[in-house]
N, C-alpha and C positions, 0 to 999 in steps of 0.2 A: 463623283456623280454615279451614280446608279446605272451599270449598263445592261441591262433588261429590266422589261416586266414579267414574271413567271406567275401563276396559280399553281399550289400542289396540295392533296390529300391521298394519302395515301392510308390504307387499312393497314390493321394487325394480326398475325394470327394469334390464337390462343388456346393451351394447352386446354383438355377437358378436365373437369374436377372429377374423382372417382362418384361411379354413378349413386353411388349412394349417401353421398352428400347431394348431389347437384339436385335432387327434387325440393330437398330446404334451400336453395339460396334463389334468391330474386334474379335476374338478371341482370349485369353491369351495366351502370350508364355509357352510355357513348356519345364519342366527342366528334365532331366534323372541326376538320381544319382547311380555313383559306389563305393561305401565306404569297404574298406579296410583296413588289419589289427587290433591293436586291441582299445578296449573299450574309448581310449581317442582321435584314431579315430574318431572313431566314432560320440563323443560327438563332435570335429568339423563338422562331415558331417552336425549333427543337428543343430547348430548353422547358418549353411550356407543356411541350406534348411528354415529355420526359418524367416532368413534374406529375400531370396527372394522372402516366401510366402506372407511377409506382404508387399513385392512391388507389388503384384498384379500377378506372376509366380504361373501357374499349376508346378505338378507333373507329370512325366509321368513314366508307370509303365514298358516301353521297349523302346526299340531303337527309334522303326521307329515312337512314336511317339514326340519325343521331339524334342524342334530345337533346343539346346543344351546339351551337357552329360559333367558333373564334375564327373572326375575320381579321388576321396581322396586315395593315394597311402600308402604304405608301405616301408619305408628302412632299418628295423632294421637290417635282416638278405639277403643275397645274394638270397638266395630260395624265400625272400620276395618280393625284386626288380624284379627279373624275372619274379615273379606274378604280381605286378604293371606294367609291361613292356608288359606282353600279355595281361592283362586287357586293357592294351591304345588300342593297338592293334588291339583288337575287339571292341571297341565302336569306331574306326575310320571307320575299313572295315564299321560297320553297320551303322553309323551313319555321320561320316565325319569331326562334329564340335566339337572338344573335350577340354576343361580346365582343365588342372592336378594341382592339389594341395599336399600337404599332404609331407611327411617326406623324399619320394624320389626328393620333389618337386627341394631340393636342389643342385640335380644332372641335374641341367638342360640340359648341353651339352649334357648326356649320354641320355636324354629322344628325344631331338629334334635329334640327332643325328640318333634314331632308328626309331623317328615318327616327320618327317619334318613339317606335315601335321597341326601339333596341335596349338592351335588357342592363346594360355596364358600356364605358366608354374609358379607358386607361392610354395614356401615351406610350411612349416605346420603352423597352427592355424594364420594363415593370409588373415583373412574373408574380409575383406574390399578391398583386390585386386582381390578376388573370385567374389567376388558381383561384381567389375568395369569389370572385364573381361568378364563374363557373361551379362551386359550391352553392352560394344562393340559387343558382338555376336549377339545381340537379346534385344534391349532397352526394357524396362519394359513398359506393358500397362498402363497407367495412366485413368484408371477408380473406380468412388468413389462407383460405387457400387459393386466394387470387395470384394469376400468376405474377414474377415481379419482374423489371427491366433490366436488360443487360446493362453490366456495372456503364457502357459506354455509353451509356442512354438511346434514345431512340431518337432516329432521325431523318429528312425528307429526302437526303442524295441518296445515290448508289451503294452497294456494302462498299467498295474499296476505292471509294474519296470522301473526305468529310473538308467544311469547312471548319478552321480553327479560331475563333474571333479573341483576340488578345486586351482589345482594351476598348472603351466606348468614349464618345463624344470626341471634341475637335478645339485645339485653341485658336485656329485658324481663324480669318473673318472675312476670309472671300466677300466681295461684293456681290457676288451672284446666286451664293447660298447660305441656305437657313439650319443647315443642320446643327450648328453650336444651339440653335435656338430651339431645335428637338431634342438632341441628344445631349448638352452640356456641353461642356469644358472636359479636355480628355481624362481618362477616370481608367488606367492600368490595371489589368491583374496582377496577383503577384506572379513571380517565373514560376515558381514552384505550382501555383493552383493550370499554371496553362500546361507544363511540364507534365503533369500529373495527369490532364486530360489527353494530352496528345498521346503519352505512353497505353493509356486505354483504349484508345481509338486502334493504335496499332497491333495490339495486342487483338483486337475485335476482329484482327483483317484490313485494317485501311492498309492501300499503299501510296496515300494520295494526301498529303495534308495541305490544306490551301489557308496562307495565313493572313488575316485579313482583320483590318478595323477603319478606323476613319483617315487615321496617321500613321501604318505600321513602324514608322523610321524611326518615329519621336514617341515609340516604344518606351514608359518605364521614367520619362520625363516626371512626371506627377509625383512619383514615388523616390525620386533622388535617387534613382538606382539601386531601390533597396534591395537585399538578400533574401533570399529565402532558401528554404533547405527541400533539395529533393535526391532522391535516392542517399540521402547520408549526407550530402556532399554540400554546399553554398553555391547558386544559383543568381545572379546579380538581373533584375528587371533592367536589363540593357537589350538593343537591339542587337550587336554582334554576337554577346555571351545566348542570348537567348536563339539563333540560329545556330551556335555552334552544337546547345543541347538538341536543339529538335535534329540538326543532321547527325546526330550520334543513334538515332531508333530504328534506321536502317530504312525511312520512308520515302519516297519520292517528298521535297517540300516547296513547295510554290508559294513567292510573298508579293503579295498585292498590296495596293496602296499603298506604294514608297514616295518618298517625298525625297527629292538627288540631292539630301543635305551631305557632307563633307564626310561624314564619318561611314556610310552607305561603301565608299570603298573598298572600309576593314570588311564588309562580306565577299568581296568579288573573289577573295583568294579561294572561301569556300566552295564557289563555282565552280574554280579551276580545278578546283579536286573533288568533285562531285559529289559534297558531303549536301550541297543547297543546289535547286536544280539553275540552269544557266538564263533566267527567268524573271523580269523586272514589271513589275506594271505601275507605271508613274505617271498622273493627271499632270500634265503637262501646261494641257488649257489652250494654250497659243504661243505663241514667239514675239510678236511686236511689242519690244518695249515700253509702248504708251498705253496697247492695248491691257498687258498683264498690270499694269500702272493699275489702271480704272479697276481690275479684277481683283487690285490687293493681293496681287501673286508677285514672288520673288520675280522680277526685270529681267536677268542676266543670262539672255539665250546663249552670250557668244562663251558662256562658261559653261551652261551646257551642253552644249557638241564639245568642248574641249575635255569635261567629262565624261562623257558618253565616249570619247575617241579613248582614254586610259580607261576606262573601263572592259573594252574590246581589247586592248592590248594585254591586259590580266587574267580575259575569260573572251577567247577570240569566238565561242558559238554560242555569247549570250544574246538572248531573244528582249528587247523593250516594246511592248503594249503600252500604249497611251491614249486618252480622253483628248476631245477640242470643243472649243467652241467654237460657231461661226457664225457671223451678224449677233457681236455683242455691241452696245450700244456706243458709238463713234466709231465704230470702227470702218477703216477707208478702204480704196481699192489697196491703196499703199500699204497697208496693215496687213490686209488679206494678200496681197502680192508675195511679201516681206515671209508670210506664214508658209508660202507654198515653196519659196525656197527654203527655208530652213527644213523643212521637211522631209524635201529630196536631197537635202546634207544631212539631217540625223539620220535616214535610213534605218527607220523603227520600223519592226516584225508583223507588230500586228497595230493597227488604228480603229480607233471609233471616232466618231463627231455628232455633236449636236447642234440642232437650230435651236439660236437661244432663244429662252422663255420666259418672260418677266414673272419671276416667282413670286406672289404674293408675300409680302414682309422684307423680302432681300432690297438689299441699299442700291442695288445697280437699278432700282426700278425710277429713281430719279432722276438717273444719268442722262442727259441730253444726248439727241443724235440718233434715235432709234432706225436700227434701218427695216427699208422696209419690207416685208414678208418674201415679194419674190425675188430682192436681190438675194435674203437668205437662201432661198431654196437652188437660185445659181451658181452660188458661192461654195453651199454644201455638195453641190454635182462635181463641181472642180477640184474641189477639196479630194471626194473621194475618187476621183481620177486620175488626179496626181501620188494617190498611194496607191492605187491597185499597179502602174507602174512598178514603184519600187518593191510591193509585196510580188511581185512575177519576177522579177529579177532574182530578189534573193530567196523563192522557193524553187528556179529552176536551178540557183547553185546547187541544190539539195539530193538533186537529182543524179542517180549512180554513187551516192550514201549511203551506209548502215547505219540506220539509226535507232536508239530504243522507243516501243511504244507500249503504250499502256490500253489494256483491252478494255473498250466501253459496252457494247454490245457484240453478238455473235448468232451466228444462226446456220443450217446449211447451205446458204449460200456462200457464208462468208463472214470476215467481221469489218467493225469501226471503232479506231481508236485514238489515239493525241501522243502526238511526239511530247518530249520535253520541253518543248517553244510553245505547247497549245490548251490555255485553262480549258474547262470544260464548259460550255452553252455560251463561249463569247468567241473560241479563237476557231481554228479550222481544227481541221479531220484527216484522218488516215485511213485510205480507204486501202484493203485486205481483203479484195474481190474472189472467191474460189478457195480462201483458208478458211477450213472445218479445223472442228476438231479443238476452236481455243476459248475460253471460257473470259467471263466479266472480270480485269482486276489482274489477270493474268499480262504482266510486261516480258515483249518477245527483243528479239531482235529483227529486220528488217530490211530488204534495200528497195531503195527508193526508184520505182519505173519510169513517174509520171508528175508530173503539177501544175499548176494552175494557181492563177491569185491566189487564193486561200487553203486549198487542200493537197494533200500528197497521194499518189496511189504505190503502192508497196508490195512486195511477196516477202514471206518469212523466210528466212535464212535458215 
């Protein structure tokens, strides 16, 4: 599931042309981007923005200055669409020429229907109708002294994290979600085209690679594990072979969306030797047997803690992030009970949860037993009170550690930054109250003063 909503646009700079051409060339079209939802959004937004920069397209960093605005939507959840539906919304009033892409794109009647106005409508990760539709609006300048895009393309995060999206769509069929029905059936890169990106990116500066698709685990499935050749060498589209190359470029690497299928172990040795950071994020959903029944999610809690417990004994300071849901449909006090001890036995790093949301098209929408609004909103209080517990506990073990962090911001006051336990815009923070002097991207070493639920306070070593 999607754990934020974000909007980003961001400008470009650009070199001048020597003055004695720039009086013949017209001026570049510029592009407004609105990107949405989450992290594998995203990584289409950049793809897209990538796409048009090497046709010779500015950026533009507001409305009124672009002649066109690509709106990358969201559809996972109902709260998500209406967010993509105001976002059209407002880049019309302000702007007029708008191209929607992205996961709602699929709903098209429902988007023309609210915004007659809009100029193209594409579903998700479908760049090459993005790009033609953005040509109908606004053909591209064809000038050879336009500047061109760094080999690593261009993109909406920080210079020194990028996300790395490995493969799209899902064979999964959760009752609760529609994403197979956006995105497809999983559909792999080969090792070699991700390999090749991720060595650019680091090469650009990243030191932060975040790897991320619908199923990271079940990696290379689609493709039989086939080979491919990078740097000389055979490359096999598997999940272990393909962390071993990316912990070989010297980056920090973080893997999201793991699914604790059996073979997830063969990484954990990598953690222990710090070639993959100690770092798991896995949709978990729930614990009660009946309940992950109805959600079409693998049953077997009591083999989860038994893996999660050998996994800790492989890699004793790895961090697990997980999803829930709560008030999915039948579910009891006894389901919800059953969720809140197993909870405070997995003893996972970092939690999110959501009140469930009958998603338009998803099959749990028939399921009997809905509960009702405010036992969710009770349920979701208890939920997250029973892990702020557990997260106070195991961030004041942390306390009187050296630990390394990675610098996200800085200023004279001071900086903020994320241990190895903490993605960027989901987990906590390292706060470096009174350290000058350290720049974006920069990983120090630190010991740990202070902490609280979610964040660490720190002085540099």
């Amino acid at each position: 599931m999607p754990q934020a909503v974000a909007k980003s646009a961001r400008g470009a700079a650009r070199k001048p042309a020597p003055k004695i051409l720039r009086a013949k060339q017209k001026a570049p079209p510029r592009i407004g981007i609105v990107s949405l939802g989450c992290p594998k959004a995203l990584v289409d937004s950049e793809r897209i923005i990538t796409k048009l920069r090497a046709e010779g397209y500015e950026l533009s960093a507001d409305y009124a200055g672009a002649d066109v605005v690509v709106v990358n939507t969201c559809g996972f959840l109902d709260s998500a669409k209406k967010e993509s539906l105001d976002a059209i919304g407002e880049a019309m009033a302000e702007n007029g020429r708008v191209v929607v892409t992205g996961c709602m794109g699929v709903e098209k009647d429902k988007i023309v229907a609210a915004h007659p106005g809009v100029l193209a409508v594409t579903g998700p990760h479908q760049y090459e109708q993005v790009v033609a539709a953005v040509h109908d609006a606004v053909p591209p300048l064809h000038d050879p002294f336009i500047d061109l895009v760094p080999p690593e393309g261009l993109r909406l995060t920080p210079r020194h994290y990028a996300y790395l999206k490995i493969s799209e769509g899902c064979n999964h069929r959760c009752s609760f979600c529609i994403i197979p029905h956006l995105r497809g059936d999983l559909a792999s890169r080969p090792a070699a085209h991700v390999m090749a990106e991720a060595e650019r990116l680091v090469t650009a500066g990243v030191k932060e690679l975040l790897v991320i698709s619908q199923d990271t685990s079940a990696y290379g499935v689609d493709l039989k594990f086939a080979e491919s050749r990078w740097k000389g060498r055979p490359v096999k589209a598997r999940f272990l072979e393909l962390c071993e190359a990316l912990g070989s470029l010297g980056a920090w690497v973080r893997l999201h969306y793991v699914y604790p299928y059996p073979h997830v172990d063969d990484v954990l040795p990598l953690m222990a030797e710090g070639k993959i950071l100690p770092y798991l994020d896995i949709p978990f959903q729930h614990a009660s047997p009946r309940v992950l029944k109805a959600m079409r999610r693998p049953a077997h809690q009591e083999k989860t803690l038994d893996r999660l417990a050998a996994w800790r004994r492989t890699c004793p300071d790895l961090a697990v992030r997980s999803t829930f849901i709560v008030g999915f449909p039948g579910e009891t006090e006894q389901d919800f009970e059953l969720l809140l001890d197993w909870l405070k036995e997995a003893r996972l790093a970092r939690v999110g949860c959501f009140k469930y949301e009958p998603v338009e098209g998803a099959p749990a929408n028939v399921l009997s037993g809905a509960v009702p609004e405010e036992v969710k909103e009770d349920r979701w209080h208890r939920f997250m009170a029973a892990q702020q517990e557990v997260s106070r506990e195991l961030m004041a073990a942390k306390v009187g550690c050296s630990i390394a962090v990675i610098i996200d911001e800085a200023d004279e006051e001071g900086a903020i930054g994320r241990s190895k336990w903490d993605a960027p815009e989901t987990d906590g923070s390292v706060f470096l109250n009174g350290a000058t002097g350290l720049k974006p991207g920069e990983i120090i070493s630190a010991r740990v003063a202070h902490a609280d639920e979610y964040d660490l306070w720190a002085e540099p070593r």
